[in-house]
N, C-alpha and C positions, 0 to 999 in steps of 0.2 A: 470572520471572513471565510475560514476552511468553509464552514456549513452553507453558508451563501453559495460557496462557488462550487460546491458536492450538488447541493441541489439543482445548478444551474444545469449538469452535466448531467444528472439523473432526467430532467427534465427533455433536454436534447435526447437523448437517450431512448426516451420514451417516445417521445415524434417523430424519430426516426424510425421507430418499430411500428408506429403506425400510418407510417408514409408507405414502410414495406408489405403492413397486411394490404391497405389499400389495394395497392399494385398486384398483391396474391390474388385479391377476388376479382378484381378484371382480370387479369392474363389469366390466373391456376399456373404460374410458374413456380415451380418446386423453390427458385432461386430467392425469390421473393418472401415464402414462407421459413425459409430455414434463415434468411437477412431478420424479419420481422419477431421471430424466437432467441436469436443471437441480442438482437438490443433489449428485447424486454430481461432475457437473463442480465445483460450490462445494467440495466437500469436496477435490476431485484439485488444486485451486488453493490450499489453503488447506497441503497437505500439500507442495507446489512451493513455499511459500513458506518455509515452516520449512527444506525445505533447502538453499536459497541462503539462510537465516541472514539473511533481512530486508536484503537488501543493496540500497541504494538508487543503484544506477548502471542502464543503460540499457537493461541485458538486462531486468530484473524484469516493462520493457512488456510483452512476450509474458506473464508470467504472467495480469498484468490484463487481457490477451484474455480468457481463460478464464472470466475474473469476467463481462465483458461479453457476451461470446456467451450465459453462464448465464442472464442479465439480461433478453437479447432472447426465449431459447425461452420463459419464463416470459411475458411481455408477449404471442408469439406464439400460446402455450396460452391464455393467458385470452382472447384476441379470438376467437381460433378458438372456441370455445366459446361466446363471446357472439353471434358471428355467425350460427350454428347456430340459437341459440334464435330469434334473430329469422325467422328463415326459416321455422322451425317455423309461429310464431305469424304468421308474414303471408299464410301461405297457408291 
């Protein structure tokens, strides 16, 4: 059942990084292309983990880099974007 429902998420994962390139080559919003890299990394972590079989010893840390790094570009996209607009609107 774990593998079913790993995959299910890998799968979402995946759709949703390509709902965000989509979005990247109509608009060229930077927001979009760094969303569309955040989920294919979720997705390449998600597929790392089903193949070490969920093994809970010391290697796995490096997997949840992957997760983390996802985590920051996502944070890193939305401020970028938000800091943008304020510029817009303070000048």
């Amino acid at each position: 059942m774990i593998e079913f429902l790993s995959g299910a998420i890998m799968m979402g994962f995946t759709i949703a990084g390509l709902f965000f390139l989509r979005f990247y080559v109509r608009t060229r919003d930077s927001l979009f292309a760094i969303f569309a890299i955040a989920f294919a990394l979720l997705s390449i972590e998600r597929w790392m983990l089903f193949l070490t079989h969920y093994r809970q010893d010391e290697s796995n840390a490096m997997i949840y880099l992957i997760r983390a790094f996802a985590f920051l570009l996502i944070t890193f996209g939305v401020v970028q974007k938000n800091r943008g607009k304020a510029r817009v609107s303070a000048n």
